[in-house]
C-alpha positions, 0 to 999 in steps of 0.5 A: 719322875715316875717311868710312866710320867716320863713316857708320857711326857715324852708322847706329848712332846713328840705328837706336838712336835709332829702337828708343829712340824706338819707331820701330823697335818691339821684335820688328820685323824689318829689313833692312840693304838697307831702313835704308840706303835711309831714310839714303841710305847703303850696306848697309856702314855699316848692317851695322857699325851692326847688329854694334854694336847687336847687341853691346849686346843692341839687335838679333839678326841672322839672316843672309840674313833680317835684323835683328830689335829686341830689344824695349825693357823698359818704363822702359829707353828713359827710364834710356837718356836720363837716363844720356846726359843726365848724361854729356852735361851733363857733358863740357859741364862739362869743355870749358867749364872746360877 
């Protein structure tokens, strides 16, 4: 995995976990300029993370303005964490089998 891609993906997880946990609360606009700051990366890597994250219904991007979180329905951010838990625990499972 290229350096860029691992930032990348690295942004992603990161912005989603934030709008999971309610750092970043729904109806909040953000810029990829401010995110990359906290993560001490580029704009770049932020600005695939926000394509991703927008794909998935996380955020809207309004060029020249920001990003604004879609805000997270109630019990959403908690059905998020049991599903990556059960597919965590999971792949756990198989490479110990493996």
């Amino acid at each position: 995995m290229s350096k860029l891609h691992s930032a990348a993906e690295q942004a992603y997880r990161e912005v989603k976990e934030r709008i999971l946990s309610g750092t970043l609360p729904g109806g909040e606009l953000i810029s990829e300029g401010e995110i990359a700051a906290e993560m001490g990366t580029s704009r770049t890597p932020v600005r695939e993370a926000f394509l991703r994250l927008e794909t998935e219904g996380w955020m809207r991007l309004y060029p020249k303005r920001g990003a604004l979180v879609v805000p997270v329905a109630d019990g959403e951010a908690e059905h998020v964490v049991a599903a990556r838990l059960l597919l965590e625990a999971d792949a756990v499972r198989v490479v110990v089998a493996g």
